[in-house]
PDB file with SEQRES, HELIX, SHEET and CRYST1 records, atoms N, CA, C and O in Angstrom:
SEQRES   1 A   69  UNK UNK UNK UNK UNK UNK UNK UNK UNK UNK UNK UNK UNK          
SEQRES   2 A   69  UNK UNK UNK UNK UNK UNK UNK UNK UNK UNK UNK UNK UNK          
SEQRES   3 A   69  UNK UNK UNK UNK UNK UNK UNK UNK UNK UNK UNK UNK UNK          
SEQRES   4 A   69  UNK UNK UNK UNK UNK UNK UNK UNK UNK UNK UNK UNK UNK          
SEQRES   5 A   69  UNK UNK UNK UNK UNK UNK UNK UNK UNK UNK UNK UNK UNK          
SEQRES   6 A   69  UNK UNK UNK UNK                                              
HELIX    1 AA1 UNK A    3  UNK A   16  1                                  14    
HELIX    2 AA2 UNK A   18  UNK A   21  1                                   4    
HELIX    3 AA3 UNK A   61  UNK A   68  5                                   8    
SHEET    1 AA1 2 UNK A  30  UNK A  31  0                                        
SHEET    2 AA1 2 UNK A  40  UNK A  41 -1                                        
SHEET    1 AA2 2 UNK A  43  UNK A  46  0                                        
SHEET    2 AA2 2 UNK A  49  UNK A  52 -1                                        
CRYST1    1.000    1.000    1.000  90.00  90.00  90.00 P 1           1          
ATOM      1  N   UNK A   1       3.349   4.576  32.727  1.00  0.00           N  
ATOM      2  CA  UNK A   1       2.579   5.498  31.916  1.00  0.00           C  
ATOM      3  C   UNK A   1       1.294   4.771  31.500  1.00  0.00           C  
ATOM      4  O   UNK A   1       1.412   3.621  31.077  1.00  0.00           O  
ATOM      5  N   UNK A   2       0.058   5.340  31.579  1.00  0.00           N  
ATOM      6  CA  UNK A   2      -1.267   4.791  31.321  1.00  0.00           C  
ATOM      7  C   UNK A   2      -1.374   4.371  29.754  1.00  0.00           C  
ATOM      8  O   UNK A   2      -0.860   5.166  28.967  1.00  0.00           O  
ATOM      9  N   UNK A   3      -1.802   3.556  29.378  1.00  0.00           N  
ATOM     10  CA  UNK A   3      -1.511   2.539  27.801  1.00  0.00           C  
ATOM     11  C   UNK A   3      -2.380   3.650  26.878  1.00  0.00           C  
ATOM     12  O   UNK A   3      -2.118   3.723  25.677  1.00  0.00           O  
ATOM     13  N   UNK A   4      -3.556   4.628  27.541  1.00  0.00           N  
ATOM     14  CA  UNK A   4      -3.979   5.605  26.831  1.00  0.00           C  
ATOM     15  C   UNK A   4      -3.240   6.378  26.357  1.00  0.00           C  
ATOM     16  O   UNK A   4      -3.293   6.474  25.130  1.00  0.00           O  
ATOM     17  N   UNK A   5      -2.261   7.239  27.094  1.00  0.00           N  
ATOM     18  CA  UNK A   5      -1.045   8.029  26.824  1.00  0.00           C  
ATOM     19  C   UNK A   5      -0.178   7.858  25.897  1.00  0.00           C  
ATOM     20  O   UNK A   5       0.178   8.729  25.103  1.00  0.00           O  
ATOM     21  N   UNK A   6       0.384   6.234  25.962  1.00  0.00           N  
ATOM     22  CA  UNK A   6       1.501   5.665  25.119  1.00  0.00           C  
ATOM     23  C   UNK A   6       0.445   5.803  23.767  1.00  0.00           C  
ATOM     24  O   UNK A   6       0.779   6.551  22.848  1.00  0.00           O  
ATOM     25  N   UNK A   7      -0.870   5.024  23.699  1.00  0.00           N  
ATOM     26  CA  UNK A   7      -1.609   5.303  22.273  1.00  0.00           C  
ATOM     27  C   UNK A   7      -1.397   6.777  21.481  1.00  0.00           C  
ATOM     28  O   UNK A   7      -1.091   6.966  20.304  1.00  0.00           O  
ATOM     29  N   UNK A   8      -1.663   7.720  22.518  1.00  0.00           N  
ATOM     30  CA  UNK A   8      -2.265   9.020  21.922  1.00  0.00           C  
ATOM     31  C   UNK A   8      -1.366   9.328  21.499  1.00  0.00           C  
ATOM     32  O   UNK A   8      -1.646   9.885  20.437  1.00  0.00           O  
ATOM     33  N   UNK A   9       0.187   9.326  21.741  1.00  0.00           N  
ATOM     34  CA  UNK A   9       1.309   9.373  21.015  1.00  0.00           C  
ATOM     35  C   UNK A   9       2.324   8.914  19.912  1.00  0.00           C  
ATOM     36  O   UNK A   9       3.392   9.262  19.408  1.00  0.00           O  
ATOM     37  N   UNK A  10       1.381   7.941  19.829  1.00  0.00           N  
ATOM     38  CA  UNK A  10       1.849   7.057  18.565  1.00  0.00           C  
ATOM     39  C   UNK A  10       2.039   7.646  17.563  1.00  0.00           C  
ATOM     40  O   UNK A  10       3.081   7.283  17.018  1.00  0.00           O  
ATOM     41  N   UNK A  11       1.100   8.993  16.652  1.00  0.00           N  
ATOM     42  CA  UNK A  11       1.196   9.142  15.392  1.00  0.00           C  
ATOM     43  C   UNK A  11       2.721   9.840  15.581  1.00  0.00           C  
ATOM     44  O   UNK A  11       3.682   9.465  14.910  1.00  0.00           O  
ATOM     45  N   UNK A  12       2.783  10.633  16.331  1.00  0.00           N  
ATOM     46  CA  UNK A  12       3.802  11.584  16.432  1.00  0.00           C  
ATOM     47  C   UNK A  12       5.294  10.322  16.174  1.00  0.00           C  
ATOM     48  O   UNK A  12       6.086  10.369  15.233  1.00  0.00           O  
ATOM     49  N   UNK A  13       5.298   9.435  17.164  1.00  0.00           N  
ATOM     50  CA  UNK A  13       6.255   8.642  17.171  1.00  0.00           C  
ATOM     51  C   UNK A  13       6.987   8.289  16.078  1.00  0.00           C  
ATOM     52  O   UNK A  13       8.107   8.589  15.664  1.00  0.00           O  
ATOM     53  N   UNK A  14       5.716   7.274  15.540  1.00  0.00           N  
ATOM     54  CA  UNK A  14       6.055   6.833  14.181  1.00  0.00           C  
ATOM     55  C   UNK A  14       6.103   7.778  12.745  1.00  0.00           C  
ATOM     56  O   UNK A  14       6.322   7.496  11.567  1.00  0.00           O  
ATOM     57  N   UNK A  15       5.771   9.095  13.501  1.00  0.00           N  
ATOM     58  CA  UNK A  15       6.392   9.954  12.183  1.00  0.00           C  
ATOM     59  C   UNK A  15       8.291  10.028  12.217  1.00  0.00           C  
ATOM     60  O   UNK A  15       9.128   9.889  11.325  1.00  0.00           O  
ATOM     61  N   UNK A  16       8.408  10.338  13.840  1.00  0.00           N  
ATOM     62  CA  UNK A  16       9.975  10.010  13.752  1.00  0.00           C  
ATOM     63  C   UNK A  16      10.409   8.933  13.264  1.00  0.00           C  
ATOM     64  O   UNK A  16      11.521   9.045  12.747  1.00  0.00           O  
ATOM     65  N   UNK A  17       9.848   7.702  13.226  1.00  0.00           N  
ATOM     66  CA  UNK A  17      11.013   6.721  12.738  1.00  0.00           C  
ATOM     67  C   UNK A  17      10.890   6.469  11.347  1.00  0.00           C  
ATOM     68  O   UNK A  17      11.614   5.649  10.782  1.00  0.00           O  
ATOM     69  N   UNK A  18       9.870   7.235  10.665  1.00  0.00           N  
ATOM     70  CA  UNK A  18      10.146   7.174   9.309  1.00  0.00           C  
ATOM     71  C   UNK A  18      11.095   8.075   9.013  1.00  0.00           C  
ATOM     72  O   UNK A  18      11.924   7.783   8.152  1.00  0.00           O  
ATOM     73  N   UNK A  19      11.146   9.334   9.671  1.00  0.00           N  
ATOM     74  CA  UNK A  19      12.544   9.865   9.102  1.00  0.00           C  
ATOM     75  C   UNK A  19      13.790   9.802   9.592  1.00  0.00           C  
ATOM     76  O   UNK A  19      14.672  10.599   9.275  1.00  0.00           O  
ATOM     77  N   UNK A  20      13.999   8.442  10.739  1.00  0.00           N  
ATOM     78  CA  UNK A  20      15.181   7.745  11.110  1.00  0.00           C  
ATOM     79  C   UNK A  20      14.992   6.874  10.041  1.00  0.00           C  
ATOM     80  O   UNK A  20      15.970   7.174   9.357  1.00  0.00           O  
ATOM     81  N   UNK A  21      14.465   6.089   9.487  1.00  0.00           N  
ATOM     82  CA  UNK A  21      14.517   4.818   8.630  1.00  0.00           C  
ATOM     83  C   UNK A  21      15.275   5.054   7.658  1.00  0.00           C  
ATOM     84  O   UNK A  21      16.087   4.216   7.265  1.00  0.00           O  
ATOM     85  N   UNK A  22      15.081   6.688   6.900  1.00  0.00           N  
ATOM     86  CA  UNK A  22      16.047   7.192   5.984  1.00  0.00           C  
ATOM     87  C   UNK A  22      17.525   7.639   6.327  1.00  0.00           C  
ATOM     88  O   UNK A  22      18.233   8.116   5.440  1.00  0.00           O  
ATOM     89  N   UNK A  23      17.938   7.497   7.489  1.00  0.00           N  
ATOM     90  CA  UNK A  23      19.458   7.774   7.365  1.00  0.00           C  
ATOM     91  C   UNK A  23      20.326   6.916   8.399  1.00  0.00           C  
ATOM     92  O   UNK A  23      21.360   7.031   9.058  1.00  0.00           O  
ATOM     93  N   UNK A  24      19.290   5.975   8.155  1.00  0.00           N  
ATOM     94  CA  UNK A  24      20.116   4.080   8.886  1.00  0.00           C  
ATOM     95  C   UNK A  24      20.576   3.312   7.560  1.00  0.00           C  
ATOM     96  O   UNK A  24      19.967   3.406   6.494  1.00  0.00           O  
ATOM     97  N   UNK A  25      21.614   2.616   7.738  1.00  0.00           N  
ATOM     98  CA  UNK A  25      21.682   1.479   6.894  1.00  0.00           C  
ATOM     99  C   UNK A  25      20.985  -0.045   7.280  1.00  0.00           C  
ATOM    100  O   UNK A  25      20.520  -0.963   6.604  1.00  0.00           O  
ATOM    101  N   UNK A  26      21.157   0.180   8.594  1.00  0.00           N  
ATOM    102  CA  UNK A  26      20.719  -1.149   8.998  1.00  0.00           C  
ATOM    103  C   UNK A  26      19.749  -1.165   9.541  1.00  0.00           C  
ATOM    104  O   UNK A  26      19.643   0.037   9.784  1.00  0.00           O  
ATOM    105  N   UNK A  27      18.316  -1.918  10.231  1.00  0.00           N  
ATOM    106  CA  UNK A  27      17.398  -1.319  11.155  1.00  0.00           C  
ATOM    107  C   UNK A  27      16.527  -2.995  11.072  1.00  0.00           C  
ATOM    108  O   UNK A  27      16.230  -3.668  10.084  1.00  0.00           O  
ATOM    109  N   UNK A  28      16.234  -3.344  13.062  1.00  0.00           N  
ATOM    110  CA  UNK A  28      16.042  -4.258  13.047  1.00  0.00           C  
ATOM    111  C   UNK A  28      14.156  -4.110  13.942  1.00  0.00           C  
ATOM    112  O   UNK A  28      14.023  -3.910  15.149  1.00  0.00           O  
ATOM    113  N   UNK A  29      13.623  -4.183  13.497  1.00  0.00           N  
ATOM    114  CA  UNK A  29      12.116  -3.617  13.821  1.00  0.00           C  
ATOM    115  C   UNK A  29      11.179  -4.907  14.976  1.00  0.00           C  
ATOM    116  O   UNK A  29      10.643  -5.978  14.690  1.00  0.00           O  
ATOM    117  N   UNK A  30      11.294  -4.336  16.008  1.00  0.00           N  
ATOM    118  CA  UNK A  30      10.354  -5.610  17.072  1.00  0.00           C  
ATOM    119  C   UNK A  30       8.987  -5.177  17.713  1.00  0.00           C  
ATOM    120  O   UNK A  30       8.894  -4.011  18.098  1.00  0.00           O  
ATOM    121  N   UNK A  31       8.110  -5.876  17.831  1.00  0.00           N  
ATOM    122  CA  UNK A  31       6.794  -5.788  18.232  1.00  0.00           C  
ATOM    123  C   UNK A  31       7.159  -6.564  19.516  1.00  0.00           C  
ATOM    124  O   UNK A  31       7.658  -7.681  19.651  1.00  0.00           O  
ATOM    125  N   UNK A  32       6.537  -5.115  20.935  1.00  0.00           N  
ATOM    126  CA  UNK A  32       6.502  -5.634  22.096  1.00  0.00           C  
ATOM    127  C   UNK A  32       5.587  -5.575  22.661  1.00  0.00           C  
ATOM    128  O   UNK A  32       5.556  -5.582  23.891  1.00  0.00           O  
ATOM    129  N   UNK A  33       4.261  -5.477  21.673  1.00  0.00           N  
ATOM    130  CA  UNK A  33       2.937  -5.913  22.518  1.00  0.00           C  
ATOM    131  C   UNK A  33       2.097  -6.864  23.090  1.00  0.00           C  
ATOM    132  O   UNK A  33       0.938  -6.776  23.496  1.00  0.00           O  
ATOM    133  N   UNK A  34       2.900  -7.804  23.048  1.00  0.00           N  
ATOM    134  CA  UNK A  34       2.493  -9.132  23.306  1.00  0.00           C  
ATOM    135  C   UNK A  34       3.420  -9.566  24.488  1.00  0.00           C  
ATOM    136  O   UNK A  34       4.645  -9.676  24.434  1.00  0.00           O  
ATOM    137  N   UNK A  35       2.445  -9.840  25.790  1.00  0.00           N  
ATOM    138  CA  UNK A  35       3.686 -10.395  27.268  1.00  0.00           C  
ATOM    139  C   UNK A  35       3.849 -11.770  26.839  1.00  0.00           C  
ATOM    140  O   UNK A  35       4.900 -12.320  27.170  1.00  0.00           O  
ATOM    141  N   UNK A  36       3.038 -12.399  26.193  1.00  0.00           N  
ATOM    142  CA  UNK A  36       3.578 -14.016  25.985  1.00  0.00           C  
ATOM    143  C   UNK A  36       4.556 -13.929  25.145  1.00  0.00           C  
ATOM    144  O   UNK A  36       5.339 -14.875  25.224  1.00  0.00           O  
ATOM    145  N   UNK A  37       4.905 -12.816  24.045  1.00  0.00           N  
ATOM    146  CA  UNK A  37       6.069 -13.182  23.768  1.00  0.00           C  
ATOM    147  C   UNK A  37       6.616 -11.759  23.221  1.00  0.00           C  
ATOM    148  O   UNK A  37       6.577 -11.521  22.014  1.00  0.00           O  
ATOM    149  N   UNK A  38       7.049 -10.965  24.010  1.00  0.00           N  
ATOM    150  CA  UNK A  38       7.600  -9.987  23.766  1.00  0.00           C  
ATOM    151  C   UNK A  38       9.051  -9.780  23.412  1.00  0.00           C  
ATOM    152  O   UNK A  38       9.950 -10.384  23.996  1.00  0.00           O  
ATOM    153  N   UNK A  39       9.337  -8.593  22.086  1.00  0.00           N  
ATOM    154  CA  UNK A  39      10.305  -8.066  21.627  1.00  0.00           C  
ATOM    155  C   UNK A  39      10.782  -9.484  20.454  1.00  0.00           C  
ATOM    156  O   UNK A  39      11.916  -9.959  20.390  1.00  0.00           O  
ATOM    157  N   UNK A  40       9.659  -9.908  19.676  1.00  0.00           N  
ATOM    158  CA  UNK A  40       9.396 -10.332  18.449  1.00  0.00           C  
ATOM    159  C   UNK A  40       9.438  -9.252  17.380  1.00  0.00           C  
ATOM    160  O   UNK A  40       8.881  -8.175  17.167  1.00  0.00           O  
ATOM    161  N   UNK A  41      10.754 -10.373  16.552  1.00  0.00           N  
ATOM    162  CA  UNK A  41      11.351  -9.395  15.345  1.00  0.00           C  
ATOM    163  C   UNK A  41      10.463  -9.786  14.378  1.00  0.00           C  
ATOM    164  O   UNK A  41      10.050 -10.915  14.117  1.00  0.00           O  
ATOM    165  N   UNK A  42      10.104  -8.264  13.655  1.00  0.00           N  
ATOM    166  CA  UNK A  42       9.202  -8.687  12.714  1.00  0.00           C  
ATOM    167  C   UNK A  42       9.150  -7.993  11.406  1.00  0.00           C  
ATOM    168  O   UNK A  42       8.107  -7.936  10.755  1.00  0.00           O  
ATOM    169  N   UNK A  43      10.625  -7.295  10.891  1.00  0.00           N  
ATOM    170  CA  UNK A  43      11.105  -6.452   9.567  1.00  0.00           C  
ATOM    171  C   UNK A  43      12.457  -6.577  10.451  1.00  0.00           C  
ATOM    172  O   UNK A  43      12.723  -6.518  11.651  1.00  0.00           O  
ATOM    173  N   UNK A  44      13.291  -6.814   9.054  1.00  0.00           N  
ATOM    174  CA  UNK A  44      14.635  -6.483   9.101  1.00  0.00           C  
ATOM    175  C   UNK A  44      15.292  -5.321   7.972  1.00  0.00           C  
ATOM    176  O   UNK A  44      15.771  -6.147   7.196  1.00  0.00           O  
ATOM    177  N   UNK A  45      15.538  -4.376   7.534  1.00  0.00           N  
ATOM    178  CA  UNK A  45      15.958  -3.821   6.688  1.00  0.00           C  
ATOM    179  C   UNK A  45      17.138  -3.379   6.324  1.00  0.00           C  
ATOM    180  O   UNK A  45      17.734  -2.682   7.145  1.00  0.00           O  
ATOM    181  N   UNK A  46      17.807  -3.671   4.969  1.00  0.00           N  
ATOM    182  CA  UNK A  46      19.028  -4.039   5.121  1.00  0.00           C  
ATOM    183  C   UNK A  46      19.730  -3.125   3.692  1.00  0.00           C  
ATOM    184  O   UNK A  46      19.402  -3.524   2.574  1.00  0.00           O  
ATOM    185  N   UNK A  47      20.438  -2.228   3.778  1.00  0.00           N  
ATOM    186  CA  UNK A  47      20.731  -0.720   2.564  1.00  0.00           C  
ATOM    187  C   UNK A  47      19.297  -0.896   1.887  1.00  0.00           C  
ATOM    188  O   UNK A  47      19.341  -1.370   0.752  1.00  0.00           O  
ATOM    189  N   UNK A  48      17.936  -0.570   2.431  1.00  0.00           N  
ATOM    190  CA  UNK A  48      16.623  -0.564   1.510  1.00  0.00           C  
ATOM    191  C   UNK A  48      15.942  -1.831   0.812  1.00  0.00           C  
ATOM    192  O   UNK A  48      14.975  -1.729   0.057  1.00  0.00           O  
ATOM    193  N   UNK A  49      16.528  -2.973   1.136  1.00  0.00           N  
ATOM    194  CA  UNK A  49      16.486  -4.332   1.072  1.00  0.00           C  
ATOM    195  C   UNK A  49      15.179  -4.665   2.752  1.00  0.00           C  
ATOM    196  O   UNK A  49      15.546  -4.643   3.926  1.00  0.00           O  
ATOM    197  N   UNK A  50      13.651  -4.945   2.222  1.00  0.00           N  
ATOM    198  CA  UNK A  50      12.773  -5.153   3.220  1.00  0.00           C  
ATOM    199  C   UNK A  50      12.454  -6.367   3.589  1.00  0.00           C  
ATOM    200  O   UNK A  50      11.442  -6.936   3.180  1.00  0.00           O  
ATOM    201  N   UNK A  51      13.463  -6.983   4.567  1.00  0.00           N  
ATOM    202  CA  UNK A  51      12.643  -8.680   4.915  1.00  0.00           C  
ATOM    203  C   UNK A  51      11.538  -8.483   5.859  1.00  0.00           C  
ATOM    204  O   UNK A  51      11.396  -7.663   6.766  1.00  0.00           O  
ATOM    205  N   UNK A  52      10.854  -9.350   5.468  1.00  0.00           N  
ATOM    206  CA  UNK A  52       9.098  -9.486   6.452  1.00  0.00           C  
ATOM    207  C   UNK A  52      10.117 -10.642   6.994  1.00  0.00           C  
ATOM    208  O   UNK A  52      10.984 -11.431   6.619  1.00  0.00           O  
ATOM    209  N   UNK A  53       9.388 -10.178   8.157  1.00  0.00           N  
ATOM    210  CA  UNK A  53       9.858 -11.416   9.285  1.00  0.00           C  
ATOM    211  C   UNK A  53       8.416 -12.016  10.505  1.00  0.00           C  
ATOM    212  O   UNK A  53       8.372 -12.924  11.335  1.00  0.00           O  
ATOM    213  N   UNK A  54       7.740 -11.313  10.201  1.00  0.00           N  
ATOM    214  CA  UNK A  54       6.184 -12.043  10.835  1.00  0.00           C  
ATOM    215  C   UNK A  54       4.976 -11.708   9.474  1.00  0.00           C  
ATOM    216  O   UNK A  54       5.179 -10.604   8.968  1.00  0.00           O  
ATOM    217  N   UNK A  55       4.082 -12.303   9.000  1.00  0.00           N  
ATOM    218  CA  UNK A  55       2.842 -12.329   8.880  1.00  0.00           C  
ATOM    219  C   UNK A  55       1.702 -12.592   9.556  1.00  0.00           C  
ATOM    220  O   UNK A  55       1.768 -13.507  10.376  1.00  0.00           O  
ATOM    221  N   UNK A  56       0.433 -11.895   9.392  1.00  0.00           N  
ATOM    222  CA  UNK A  56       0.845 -10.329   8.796  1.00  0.00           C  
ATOM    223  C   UNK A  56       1.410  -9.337   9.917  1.00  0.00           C  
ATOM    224  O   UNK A  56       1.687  -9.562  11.095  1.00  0.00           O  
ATOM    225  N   UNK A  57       1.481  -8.299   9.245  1.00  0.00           N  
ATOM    226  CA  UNK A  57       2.335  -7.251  10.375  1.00  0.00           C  
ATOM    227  C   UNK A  57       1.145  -6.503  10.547  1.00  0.00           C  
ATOM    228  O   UNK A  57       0.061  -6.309   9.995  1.00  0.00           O  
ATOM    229  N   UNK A  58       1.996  -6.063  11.843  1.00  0.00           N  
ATOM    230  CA  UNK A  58       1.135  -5.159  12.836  1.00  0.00           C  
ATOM    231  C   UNK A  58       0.704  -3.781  11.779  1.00  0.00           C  
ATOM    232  O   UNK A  58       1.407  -3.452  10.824  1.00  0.00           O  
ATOM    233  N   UNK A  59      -0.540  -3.101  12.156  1.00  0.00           N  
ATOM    234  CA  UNK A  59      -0.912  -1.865  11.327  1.00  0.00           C  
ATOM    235  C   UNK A  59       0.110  -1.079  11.257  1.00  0.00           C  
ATOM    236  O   UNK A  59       0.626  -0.666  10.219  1.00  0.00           O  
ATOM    237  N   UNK A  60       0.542  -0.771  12.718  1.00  0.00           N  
ATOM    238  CA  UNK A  60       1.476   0.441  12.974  1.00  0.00           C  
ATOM    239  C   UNK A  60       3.016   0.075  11.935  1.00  0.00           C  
ATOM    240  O   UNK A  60       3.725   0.874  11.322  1.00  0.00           O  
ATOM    241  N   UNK A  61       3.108  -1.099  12.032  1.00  0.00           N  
ATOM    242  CA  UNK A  61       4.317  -1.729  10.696  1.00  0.00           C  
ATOM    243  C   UNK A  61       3.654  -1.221   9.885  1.00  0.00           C  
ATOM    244  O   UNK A  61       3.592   0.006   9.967  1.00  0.00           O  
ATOM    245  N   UNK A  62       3.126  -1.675   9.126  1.00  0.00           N  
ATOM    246  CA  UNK A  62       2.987  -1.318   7.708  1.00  0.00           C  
ATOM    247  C   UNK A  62       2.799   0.674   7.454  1.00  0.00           C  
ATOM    248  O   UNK A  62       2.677   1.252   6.374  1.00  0.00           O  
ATOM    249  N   UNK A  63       2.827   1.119   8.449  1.00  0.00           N  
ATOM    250  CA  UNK A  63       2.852   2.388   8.278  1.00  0.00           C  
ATOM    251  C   UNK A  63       4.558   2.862   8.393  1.00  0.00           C  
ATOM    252  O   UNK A  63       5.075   3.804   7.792  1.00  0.00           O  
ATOM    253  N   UNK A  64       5.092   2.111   9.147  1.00  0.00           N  
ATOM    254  CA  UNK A  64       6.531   2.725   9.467  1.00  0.00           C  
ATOM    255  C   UNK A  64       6.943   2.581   7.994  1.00  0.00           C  
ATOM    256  O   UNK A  64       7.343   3.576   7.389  1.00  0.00           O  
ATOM    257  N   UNK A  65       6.852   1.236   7.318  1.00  0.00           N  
ATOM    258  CA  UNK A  65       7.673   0.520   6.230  1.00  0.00           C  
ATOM    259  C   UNK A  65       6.899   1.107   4.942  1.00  0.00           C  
ATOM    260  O   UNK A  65       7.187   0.668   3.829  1.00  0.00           O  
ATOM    261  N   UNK A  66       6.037   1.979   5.082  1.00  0.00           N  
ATOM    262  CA  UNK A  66       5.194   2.249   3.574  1.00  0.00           C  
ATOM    263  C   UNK A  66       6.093   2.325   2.715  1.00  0.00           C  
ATOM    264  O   UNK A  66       5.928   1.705   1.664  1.00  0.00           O  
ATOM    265  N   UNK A  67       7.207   3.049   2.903  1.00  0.00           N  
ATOM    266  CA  UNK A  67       8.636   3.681   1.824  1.00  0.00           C  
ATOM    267  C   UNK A  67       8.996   2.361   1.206  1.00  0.00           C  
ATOM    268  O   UNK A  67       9.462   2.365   0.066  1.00  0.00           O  
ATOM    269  N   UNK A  68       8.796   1.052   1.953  1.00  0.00           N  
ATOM    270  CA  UNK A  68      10.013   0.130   1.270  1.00  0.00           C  
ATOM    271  C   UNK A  68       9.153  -1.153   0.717  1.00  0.00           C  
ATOM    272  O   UNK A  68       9.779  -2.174   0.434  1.00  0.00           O  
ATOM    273  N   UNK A  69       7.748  -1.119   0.560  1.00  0.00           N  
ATOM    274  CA  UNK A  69       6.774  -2.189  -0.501  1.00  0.00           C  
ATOM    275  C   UNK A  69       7.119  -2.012  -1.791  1.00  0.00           C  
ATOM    276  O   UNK A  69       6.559  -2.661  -2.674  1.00  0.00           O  
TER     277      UNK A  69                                                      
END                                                                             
């Protein structure tokens, strides 16, 4: 799929996983945009308990996680 495509779909995306985020207990969040080192964990969230696990986080993070600052 052309990397334009995957972009243009993003908002939509990450509107779903904010309203998966609310009816997980557990949820382990990875950034795979990077080929040198892909599927880097970078939020762990744990019953509403938010570990940062990279600084700083990606934009599109801080939009998934707004609910839990």
């Amino acid at each position: 799929m052309p990397s334009e495509k995957i972009i243009s779909q993003m908002p939509g995306a990450i509107r779903y996983v904010n309203d998966v985020l609310a009816l997980v207990d557990v949820v382990q969040i990875y950034d795979n945009s990077s080929h040198a080192e892909p599927f880097t964990s970078i939020a762990f969230i744990d019953h509403d308990e938010l570990q940062i696990q990279q600084q700083p986080l990606p934009d599109w993070a801080k939009v998934i996680l707004v609910n839990y600052w």
